[in-house]
Backbone as ProteinMPNN parsed JSONL, in Angstrom:
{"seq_chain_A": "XXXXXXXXXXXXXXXXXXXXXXXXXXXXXXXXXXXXXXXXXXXXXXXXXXXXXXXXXXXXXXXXXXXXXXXXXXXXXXXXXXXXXXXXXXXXXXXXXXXXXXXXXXXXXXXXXXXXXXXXXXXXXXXXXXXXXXXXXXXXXXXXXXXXXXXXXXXXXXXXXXXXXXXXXXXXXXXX", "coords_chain_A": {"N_chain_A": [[5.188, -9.366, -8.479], [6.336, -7.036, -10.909], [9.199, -5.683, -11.343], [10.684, -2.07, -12.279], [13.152, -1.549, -14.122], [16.42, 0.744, -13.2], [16.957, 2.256, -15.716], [17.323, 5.399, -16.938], [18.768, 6.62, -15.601], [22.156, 7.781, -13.97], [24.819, 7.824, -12.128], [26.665, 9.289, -12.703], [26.259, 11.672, -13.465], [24.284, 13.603, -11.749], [22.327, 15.186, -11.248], [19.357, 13.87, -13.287], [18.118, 14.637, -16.57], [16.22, 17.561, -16.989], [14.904, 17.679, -14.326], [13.984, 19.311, -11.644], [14.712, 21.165, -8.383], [12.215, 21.954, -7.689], [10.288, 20.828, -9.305], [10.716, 18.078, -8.012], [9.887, 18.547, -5.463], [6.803, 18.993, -5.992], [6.709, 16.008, -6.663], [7.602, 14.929, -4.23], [5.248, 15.975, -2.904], [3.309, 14.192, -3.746], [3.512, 11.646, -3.6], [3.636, 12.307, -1.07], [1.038, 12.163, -0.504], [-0.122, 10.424, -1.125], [0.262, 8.107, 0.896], [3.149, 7.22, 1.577], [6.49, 6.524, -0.029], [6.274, 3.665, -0.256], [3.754, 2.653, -1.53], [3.359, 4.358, -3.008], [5.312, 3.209, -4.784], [4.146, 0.72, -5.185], [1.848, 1.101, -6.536], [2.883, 1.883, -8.836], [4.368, -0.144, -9.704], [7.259, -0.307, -9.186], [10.75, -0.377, -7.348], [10.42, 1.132, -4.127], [12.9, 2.305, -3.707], [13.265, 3.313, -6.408], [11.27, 5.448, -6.584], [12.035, 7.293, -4.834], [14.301, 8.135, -6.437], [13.438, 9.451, -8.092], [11.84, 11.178, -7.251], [14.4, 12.34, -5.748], [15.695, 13.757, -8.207], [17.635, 11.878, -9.483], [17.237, 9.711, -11.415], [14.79, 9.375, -14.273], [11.644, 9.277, -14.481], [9.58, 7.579, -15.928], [6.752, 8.808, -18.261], [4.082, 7.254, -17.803], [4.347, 6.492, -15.477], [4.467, 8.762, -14.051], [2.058, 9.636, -14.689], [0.325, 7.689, -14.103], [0.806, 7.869, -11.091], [0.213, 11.139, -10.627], [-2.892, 11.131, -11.395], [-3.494, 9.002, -9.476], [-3.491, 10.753, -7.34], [-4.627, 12.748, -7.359], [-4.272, 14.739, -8.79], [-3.115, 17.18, -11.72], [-1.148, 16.464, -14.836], [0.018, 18.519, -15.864], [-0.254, 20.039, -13.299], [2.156, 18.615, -11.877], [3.884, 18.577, -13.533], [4.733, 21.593, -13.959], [3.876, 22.495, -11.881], [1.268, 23.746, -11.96], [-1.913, 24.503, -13.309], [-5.248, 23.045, -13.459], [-6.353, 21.104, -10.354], [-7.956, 18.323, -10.314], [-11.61, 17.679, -8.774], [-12.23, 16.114, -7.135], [-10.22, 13.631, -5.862], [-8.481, 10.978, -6.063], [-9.286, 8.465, -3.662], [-6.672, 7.915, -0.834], [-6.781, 5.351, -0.217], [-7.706, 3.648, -1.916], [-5.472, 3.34, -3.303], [-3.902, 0.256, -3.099], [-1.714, -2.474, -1.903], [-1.121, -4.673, -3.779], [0.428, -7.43, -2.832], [0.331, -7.592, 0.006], [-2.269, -7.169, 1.04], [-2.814, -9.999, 0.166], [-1.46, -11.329, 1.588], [-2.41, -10.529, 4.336], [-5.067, -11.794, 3.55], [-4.542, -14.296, 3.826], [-3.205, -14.831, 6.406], [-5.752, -14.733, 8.08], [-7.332, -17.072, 6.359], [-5.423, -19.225, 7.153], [-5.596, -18.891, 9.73], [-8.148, -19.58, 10.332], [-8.778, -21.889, 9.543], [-6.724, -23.821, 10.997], [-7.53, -23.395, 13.817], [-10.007, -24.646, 13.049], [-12.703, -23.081, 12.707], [-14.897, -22.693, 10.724], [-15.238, -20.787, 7.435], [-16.516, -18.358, 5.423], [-15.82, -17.749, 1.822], [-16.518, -15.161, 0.958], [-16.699, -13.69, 3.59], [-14.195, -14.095, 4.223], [-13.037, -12.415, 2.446], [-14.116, -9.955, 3.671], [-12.982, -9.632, 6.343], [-10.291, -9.616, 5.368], [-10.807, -6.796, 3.911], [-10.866, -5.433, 6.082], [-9.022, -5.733, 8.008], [-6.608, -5.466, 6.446], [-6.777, -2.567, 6.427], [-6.162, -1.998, 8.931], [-3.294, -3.178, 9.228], [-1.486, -1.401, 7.292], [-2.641, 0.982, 8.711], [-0.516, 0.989, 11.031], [1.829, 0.101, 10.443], [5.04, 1.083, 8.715], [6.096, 0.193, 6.495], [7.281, -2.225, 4.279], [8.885, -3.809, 5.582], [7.566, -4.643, 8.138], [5.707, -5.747, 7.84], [5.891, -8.514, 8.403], [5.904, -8.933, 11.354], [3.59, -7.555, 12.296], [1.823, -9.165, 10.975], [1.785, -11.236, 12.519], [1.048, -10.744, 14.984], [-1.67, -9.954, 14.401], [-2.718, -12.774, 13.215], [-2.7, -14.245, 15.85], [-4.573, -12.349, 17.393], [-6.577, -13.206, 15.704], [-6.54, -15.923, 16.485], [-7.557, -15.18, 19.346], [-9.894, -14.134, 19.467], [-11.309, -16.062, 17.541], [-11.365, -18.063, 19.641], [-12.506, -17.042, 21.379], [-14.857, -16.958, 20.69], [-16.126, -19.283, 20.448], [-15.69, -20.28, 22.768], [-17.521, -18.458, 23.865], [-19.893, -19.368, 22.51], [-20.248, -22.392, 23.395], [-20.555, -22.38, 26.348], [-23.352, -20.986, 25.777], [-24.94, -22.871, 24.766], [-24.41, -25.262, 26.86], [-26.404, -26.764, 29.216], [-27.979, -25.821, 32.713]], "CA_chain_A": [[5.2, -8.019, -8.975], [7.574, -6.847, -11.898], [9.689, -4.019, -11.427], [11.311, -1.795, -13.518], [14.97, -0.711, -13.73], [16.609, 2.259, -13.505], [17.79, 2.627, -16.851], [17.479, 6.701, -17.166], [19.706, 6.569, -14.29], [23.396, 7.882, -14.208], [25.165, 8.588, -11.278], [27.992, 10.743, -13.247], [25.489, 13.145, -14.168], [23.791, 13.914, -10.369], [20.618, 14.999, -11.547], [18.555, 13.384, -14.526], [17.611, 15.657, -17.221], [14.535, 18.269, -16.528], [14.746, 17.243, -12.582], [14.578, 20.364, -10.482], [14.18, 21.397, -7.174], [10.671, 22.138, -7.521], [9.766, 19.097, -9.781], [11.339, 17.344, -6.728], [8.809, 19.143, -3.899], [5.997, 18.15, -6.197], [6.903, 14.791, -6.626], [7.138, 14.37, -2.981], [4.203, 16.025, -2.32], [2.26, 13.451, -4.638], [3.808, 10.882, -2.827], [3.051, 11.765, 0.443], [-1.087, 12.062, -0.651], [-0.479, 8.578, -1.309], [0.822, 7.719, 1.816], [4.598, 7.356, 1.3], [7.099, 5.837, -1.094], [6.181, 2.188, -0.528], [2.474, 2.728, -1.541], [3.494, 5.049, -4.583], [5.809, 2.469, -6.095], [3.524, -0.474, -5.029], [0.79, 1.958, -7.486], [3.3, 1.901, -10.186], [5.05, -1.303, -10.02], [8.734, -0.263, -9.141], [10.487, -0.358, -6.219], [10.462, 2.551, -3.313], [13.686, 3.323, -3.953], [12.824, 3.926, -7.569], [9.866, 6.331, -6.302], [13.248, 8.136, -4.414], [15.555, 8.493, -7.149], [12.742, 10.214, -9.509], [12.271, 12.037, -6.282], [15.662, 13.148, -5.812], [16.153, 13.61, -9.788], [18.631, 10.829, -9.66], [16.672, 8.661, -12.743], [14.109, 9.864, -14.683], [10.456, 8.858, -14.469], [8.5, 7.153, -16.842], [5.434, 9.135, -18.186], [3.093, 6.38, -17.813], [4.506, 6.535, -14.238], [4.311, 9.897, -13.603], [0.37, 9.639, -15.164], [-0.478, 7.267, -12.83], [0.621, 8.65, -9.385], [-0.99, 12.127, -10.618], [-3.744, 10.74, -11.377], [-4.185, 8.49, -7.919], [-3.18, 11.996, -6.086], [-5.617, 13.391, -7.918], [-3.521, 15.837, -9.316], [-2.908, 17.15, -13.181], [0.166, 16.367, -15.276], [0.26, 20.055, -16.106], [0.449, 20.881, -11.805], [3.053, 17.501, -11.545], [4.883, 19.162, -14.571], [5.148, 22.944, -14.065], [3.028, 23.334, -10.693], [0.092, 25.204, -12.372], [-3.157, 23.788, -14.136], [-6.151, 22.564, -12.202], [-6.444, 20.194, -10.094], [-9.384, 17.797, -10.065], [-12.138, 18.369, -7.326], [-12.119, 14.783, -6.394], [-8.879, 12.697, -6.007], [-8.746, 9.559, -5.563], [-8.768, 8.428, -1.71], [-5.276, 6.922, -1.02], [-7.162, 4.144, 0.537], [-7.623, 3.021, -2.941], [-3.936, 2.494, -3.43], [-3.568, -1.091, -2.776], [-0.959, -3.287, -2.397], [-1.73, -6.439, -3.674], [1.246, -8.701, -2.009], [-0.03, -7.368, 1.963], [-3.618, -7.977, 0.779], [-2.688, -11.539, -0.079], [-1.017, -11.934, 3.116], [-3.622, -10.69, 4.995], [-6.293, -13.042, 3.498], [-3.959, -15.979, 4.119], [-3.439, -15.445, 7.769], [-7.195, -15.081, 7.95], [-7.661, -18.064, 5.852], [-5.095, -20.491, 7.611], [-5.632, -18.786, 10.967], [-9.494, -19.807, 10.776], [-8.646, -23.037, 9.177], [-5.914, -24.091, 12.076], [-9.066, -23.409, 14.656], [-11.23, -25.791, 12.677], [-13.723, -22.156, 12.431], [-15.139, -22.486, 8.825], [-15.371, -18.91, 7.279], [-17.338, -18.467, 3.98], [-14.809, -16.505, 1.274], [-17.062, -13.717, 1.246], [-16.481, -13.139, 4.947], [-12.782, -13.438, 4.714], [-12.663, -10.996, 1.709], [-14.747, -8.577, 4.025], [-12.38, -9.722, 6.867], [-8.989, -8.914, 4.789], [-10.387, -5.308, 3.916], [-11.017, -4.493, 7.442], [-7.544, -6.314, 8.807], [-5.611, -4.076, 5.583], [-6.333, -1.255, 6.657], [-5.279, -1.547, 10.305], [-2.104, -3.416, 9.294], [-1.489, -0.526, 6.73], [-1.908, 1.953, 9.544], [-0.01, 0.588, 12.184], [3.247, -0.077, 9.911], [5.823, 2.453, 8.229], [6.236, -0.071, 5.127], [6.981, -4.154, 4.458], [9.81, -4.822, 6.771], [7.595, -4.047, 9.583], [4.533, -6.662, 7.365], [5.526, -9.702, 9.146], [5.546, -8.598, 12.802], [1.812, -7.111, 12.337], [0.721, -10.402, 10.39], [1.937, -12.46, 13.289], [-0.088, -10.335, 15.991], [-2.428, -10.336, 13.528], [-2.948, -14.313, 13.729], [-2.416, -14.282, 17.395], [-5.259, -11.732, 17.629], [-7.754, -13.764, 15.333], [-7.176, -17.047, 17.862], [-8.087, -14.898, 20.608], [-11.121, -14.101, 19.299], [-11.957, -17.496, 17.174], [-11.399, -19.207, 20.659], [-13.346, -16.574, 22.612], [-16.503, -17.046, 20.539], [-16.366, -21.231, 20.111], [-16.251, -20.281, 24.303], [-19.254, -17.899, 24.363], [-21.254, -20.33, 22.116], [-20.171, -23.62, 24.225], [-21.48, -22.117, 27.122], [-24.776, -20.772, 25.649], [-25.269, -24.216, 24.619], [-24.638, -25.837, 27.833], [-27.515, -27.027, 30.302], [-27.099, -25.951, 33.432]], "C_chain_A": [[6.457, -7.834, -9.82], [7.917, -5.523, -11.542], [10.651, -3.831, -12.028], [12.749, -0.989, -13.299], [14.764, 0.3, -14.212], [17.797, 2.426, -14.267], [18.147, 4.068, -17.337], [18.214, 6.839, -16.199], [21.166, 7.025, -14.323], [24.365, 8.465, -13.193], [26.359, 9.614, -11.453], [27.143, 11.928, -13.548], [24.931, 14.058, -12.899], [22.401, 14.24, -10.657], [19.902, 14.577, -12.938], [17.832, 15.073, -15.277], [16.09, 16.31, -17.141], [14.101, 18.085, -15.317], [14.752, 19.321, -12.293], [14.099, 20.345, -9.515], [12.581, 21.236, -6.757], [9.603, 20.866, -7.89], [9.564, 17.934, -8.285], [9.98, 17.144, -5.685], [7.599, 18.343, -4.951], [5.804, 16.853, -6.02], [6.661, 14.016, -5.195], [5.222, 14.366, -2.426], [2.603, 15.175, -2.801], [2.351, 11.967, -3.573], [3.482, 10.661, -1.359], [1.731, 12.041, 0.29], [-1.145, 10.999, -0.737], [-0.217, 7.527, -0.375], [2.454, 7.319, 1.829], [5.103, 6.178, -0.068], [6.676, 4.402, -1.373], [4.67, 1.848, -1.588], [2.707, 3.265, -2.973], [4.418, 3.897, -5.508], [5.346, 1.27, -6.137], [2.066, -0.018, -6.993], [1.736, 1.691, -9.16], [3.997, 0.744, -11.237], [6.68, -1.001, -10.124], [8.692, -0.721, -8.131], [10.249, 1.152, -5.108], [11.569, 3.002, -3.303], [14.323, 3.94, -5.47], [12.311, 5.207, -7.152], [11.079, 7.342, -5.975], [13.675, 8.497, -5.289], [14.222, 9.463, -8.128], [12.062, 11.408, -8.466], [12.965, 13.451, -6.341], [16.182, 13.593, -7.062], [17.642, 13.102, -9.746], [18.269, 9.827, -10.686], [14.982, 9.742, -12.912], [12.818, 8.942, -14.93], [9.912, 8.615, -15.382], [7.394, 8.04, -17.158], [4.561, 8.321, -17.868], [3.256, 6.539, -15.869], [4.098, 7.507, -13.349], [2.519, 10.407, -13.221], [-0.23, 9.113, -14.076], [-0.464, 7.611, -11.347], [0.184, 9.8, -9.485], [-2.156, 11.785, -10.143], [-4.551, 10.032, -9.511], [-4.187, 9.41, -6.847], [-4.51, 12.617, -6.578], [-5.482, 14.92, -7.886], [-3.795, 15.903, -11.308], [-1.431, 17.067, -13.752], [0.788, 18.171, -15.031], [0.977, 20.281, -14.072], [2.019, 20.047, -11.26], [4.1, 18.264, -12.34], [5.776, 20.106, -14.162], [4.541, 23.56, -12.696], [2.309, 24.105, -11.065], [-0.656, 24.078, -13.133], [-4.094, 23.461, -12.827], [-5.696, 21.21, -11.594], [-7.874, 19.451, -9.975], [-10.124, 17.961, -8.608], [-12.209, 17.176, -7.032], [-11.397, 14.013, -6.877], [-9.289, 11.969, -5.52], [-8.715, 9.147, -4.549], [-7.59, 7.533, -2.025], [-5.968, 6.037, -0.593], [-7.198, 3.101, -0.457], [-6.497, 2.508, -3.79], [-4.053, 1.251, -2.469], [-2.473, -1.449, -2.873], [-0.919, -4.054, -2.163], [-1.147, -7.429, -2.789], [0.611, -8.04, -0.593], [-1.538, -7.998, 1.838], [-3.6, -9.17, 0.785], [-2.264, -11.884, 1.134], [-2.167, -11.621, 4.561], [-4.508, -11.99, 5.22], [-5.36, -14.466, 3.719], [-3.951, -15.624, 5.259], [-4.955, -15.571, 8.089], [-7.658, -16.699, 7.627], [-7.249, -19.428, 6.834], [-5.341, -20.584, 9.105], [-7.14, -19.759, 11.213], [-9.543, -21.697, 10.308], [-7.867, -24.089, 10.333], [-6.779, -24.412, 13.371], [-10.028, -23.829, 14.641], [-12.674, -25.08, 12.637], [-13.831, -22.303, 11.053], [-15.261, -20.524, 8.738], [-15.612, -19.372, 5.687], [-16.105, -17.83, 3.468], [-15.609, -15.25, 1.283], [-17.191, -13.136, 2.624], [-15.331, -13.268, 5.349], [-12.308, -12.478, 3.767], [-13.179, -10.002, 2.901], [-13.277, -8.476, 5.282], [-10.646, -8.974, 6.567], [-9.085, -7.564, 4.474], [-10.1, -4.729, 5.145], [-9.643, -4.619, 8.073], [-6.731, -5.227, 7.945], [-5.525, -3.104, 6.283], [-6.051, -1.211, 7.763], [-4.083, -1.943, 10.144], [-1.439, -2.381, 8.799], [-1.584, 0.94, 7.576], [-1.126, 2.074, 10.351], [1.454, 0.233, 11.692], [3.857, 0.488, 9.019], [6.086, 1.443, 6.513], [6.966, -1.779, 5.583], [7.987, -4.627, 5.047], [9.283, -4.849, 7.722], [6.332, -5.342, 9.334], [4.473, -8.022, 8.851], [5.02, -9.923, 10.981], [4.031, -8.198, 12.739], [0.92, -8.492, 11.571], [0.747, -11.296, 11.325], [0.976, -12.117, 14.462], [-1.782, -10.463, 15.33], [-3.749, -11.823, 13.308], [-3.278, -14.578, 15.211], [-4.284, -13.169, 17.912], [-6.541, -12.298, 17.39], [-7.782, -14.775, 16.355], [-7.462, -16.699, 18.357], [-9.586, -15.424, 20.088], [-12.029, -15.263, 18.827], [-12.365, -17.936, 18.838], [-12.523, -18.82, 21.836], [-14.769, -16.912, 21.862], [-17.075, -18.386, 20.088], [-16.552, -21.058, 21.95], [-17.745, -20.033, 24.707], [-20.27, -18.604, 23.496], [-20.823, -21.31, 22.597], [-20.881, -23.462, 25.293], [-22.734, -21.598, 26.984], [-25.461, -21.894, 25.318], [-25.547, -25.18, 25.653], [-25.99, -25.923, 28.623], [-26.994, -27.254, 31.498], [-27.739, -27.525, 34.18]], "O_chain_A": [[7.51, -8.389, -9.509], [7.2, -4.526, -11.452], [11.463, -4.676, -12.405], [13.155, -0.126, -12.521], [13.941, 0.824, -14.962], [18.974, 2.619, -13.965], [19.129, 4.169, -18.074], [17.989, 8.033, -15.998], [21.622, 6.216, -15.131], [24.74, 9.62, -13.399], [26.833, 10.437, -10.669], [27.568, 13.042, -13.851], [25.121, 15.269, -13.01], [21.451, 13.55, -10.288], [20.147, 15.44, -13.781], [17.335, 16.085, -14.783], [15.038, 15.675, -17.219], [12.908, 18.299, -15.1], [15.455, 20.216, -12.762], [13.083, 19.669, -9.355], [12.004, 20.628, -5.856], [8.706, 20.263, -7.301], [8.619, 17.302, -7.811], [9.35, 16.16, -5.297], [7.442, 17.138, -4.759], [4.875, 16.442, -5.325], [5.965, 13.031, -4.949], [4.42, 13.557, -1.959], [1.431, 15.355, -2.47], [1.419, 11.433, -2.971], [3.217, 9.67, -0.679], [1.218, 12.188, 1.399], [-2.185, 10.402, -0.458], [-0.374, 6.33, -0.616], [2.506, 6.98, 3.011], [4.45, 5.388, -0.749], [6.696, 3.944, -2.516], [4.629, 0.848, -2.305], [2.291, 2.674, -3.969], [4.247, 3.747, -6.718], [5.859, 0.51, -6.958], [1.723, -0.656, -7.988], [1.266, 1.4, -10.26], [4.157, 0.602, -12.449], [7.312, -1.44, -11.086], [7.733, -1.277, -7.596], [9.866, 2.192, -5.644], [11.637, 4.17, -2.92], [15.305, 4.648, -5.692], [13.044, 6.159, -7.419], [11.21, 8.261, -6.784], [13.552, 9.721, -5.24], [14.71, 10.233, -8.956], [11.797, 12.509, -8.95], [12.705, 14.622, -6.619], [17.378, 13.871, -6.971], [18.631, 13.808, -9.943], [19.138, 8.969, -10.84], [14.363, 10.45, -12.119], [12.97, 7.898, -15.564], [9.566, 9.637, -15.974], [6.774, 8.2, -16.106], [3.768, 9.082, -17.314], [2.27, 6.676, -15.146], [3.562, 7.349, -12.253], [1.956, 11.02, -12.313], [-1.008, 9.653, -13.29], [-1.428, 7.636, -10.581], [-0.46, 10.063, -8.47], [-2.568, 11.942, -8.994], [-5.496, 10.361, -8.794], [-4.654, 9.188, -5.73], [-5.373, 12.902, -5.748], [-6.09, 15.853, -7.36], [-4.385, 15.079, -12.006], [-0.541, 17.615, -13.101], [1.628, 18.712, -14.312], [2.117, 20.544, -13.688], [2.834, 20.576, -10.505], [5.158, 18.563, -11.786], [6.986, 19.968, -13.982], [4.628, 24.749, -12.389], [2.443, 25.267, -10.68], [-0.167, 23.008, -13.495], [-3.823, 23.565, -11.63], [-4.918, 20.408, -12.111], [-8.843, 20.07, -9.536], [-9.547, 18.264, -7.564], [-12.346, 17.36, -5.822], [-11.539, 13.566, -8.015], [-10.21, 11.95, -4.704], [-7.636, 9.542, -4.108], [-7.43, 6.743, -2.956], [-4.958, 5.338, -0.512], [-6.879, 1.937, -0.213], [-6.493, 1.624, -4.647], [-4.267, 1.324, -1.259], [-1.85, -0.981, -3.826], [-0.769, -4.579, -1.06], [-1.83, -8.177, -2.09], [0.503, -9.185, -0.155], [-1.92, -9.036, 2.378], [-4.472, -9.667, 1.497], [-2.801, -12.831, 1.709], [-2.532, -12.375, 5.462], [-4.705, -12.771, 6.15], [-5.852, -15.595, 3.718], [-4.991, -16.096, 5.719], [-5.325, -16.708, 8.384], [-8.215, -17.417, 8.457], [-8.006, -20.318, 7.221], [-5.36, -21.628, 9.757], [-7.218, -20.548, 12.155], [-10.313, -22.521, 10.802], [-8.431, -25.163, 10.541], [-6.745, -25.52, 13.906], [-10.911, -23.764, 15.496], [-13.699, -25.758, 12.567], [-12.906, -22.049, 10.281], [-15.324, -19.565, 9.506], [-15.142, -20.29, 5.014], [-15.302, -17.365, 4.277], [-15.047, -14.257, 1.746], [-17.809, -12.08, 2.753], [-14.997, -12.849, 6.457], [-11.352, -11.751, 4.038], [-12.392, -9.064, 3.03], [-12.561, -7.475, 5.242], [-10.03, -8.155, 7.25], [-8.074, -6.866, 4.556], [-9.328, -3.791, 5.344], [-9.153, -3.641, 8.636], [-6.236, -4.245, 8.499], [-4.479, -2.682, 6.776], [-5.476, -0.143, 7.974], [-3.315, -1.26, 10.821], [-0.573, -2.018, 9.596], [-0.854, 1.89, 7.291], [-0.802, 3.226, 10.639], [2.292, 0.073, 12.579], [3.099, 0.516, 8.051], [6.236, 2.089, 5.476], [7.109, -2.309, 6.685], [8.115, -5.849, 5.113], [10.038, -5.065, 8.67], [5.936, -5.934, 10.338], [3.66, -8.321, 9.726], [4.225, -10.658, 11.568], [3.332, -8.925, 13.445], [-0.291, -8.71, 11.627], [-0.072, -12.213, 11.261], [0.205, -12.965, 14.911], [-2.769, -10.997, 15.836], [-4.979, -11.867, 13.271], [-4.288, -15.216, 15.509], [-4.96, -13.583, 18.853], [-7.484, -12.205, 18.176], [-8.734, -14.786, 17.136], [-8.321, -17.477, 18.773], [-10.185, -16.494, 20.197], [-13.115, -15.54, 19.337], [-13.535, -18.104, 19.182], [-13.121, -19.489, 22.678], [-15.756, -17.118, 22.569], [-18.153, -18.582, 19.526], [-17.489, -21.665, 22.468], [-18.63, -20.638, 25.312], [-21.464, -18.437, 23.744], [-21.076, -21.853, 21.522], [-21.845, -24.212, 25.452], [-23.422, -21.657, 28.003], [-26.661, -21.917, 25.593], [-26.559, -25.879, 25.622], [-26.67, -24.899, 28.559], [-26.148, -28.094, 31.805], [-27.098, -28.093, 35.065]]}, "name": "protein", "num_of_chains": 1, "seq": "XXXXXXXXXXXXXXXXXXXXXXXXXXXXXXXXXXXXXXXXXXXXXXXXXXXXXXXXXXXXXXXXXXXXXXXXXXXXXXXXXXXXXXXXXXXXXXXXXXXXXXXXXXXXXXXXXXXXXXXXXXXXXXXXXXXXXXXXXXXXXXXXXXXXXXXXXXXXXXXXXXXXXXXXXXXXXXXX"}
């Protein structure tokens, strides 16, 4: 992932030009429809404590930036702007914020977990596998320092189960 500096940035100045209070509250409140900072600057390609500083009007936000977390709030520039204009009647579900690097880690413990266990798994049943695993890792953790601990239970969770159902088909197999 590329991310982008904070070149509108100036900490002699304290707030970036056209920041205010209110800007601010919006901003958050776009942010938290999207589920928090990590998720909004995963959406935009910064980092999360980019997403903060344009926040706090400590650096100034990209339009293109601004466009796109509206947009995935399923908000209007105009209400992001000035707080007024419509808003669209159907926003985007945050669910549809992705972020690609957890996805990838997902489908790899999947992949090497089922591979390690000598379980084949088609790819079209560990893509289905990685949406369903996302979104519980994704609820169950506050943002990516917390990734690796939930990918390791994660693993630990699939052997159970690999091992429990190479059990319950060994014994349906058996003669007594």
């Amino acid at each position: 992932m590329t991310y982008m500096r904070a070149t509108d940035s100036d900490p002699s100045i304290g707030e970036a030009p056209h920041w205010s209070p209110e800007l601010g509250s919006r901003i958050k409140a776009v942010i938290d429809q999207l589920g928090g900072s990590t998720k909004a600057a995963s959406l935009v390609g910064v980092t999360y404590e980019q997403v903060s500083k344009w926040r706090d009007g400590k650096a100034r936000a990209p339009f293109s930036a601004l466009a796109a977390l509206a947009r995935a709030a399923g908000r209007s520039l105009d209400w992001l702007a000035y707080g007024d204009g419509a808003t669209p009647a159907r926003p985007i579900p945050a669910a549809s914020v992705l972020d690609a690097e957890l996805m990838g880690r997902v489908y790899e413990v999947i992949v090497r977990t089922h591979e390690a266990e000598g379980a084949p798994l088609a790819a079209i049943d560990a893509g289905r596998l990685a949406a369903e695993y996302y979104e519980q890792v994704v609820a169950s953790v506050d943002g990516p320092d917390e990734w690796q601990p939930a990918l390791k239970m994660l693993a630990a969770q699939l052997r159970k189960a690999i091992r429990r159902a190479a059990d319950t088909a060994g014994a349906g197999s058996a003669k007594p």
